[in-house]
C-alpha positions, 0 to 999 in steps of 0.5 A: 500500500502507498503514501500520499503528499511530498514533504517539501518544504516550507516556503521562505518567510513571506516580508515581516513575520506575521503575528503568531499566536501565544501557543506558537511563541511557546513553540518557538521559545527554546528556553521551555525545556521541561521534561516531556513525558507520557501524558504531556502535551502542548507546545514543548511537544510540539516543539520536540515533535517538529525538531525529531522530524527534522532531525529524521526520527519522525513523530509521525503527525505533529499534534502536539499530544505525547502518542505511541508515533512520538514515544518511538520517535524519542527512544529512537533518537536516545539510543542513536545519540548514546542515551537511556530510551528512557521514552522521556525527553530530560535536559541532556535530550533538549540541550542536543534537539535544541543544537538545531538552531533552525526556526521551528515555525515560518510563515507561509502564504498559502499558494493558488496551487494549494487552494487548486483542488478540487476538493471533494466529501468521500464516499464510504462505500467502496464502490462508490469511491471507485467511481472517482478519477483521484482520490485527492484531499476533501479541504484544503487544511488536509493538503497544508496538513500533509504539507507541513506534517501537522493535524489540520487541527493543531494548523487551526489553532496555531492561526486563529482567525485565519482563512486556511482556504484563501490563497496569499493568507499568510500563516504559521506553519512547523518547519519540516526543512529537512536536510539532504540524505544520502542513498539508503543500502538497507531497510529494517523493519521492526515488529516490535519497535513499530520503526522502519529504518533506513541505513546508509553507507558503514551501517550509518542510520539516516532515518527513522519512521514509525510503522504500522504492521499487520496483526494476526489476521496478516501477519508481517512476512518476516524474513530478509526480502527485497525491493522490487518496485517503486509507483508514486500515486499508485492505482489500487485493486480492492479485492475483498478475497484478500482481506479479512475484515470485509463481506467478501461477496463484495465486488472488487474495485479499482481505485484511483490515485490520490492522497486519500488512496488506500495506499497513499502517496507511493507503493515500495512493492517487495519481493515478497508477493502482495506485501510493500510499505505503503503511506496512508490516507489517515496519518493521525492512525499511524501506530492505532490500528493494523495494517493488512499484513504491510507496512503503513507509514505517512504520506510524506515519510514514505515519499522520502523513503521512495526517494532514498530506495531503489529496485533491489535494495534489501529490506529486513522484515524483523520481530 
């Protein structure tokens, strides 16, 4: 299954900052180094959330809420920087995140091509779907959404009293700028851990996504595999014969590509027959729910991932 918007980056600042709100100047204040822990949320979450994606252990969606996507985001950035994954962020962890001096936020204009659409409701019914030519994004704030890694929820509350469907409003996004990163010469994905990891050159990690895997129902095919083909904005065949949670009378389906594709963004198909890793048109459910047997990453992760890999690049499928 695939993955849906490319993570480019944000825009320069447009002029003079825009006004932010005082969440957003929380979120920027780099003295705010409490502890963060289980359970915290606001906008020092916010803010370690945006400097783990950064730094290339991504959060999952940034929602500002301390969730099982950010807890593996934080214990893998502790035992690849040589501390205790403990699961907490303490002051030896922020002294080491907050080394990025980069802005976490920017001001953005919202563009023509993200106000383009069109923006359509999705049906439920799978059939109906199949009706549709591109399974795109029903509001524009799901597009900036992907755009800048954020739940459209937190993006309005970070700009209140902004119009997030007005091209040229200048609004307050996370800066998701991420540096470039080399080829990746292995993949290892962890059952356990709930990561794919992409290694480089002398074992080097360059990055770490949170997963979700397939239960018992389609359990992850573990074994050493390899990658056999990329497709971004892939078609999907929905067949009901293979999955074991639909009536399986159902006819199947032929879906169209899109962000809102059951596969997302791009398709890494494996060696491994009717398994790949896959984005998702949820990227708030990454880590809540199962995968059918693969390997369910953000839009925007899997795209950077589709970029790193290529045909034959091998990929562990690990407990």
């Amino acid at each position: 299954m695939a993955g849906a918007g490319t993570a480019q980056p944000a825009q320069k600042p447009v002029g003079s900052p825009a006004l932010r709100s005082p969440a957003a100047n929380d979120i920027a204040d780099s003295t705010k180094t409490g502890a963060v822990a289980p359970g915290s949320a606001g906008p020092r979450v916010v803010r370690a959330q945006i400097l783990l994606d950064r730094a290339r252990f991504s959060p999952g969606e940034i929602d500002g809420v301390y969730g099982g996507d950010f807890g593996v985001a934080v214990k893998g950035y502790q035992e690849s920087h040589g501390l205790k994954p403990t699961g907490i962020i303490d002051a030896e962890m922020w002294r080491l995140l907050n080394s990025d001096a980069g802005p976490v936020l920017l001001t953005y204009a919202i563009t023509q091509a993200d106000e383009k659409g069109p923006f359509l409701p999705l049906p439920a019914e799978v059939q109906e779907k199949a009706k549709m030519k591109w399974l795109g994004f029903e509001t524009p704030d799901e597009g900036l959404g992907e755009k800048f890694h954020i739940s459209p929820k937190l993006l309005a509350e970070l700009n209140p009293g902004k119009n997030l469907d007005a091209a040229g409003e200048r609004i307050t996004v996370p800066n998701v700028r991420r540096g470039v990163v080399g080829m990746a010469l292995r993949v290892v994905v962890s059952k356990s851990k709930r990561t794919v990891i992409a290694y480089g050159a002398g074992g080097k990690e360059l990055a770490q996504y949170p997963t979700t895997i397939g239960d018992s129902h389609d359990p992850l095919p573990i074994g050493h595999w390899t990658i056999v083909g990329i497709v971004h904005y892939p078609w999907f065949n929905w067949d009901p014969k293979l999955l074991w949670n639909v009536d399986k009378n159902l006819a199947k389906a032929e879906l169209a590509p899109g962000p809102n594709n059951p596969v997302g963004a791009a398709w890494l198909g494996l060696s491994k027959a009717n398994y790949g890793i896959h984005g998702t048109p949820d990227p708030g459910n990454i880590g809540h729910g199962v995968s059918d047997g693969c390997i369910r990453m953000t839009n925007w992760d899997v795209t950077e991932l589709s970029h790193m890999v290529r045909r034959g690049t091998p990929i562990d499928l690990e407990e």
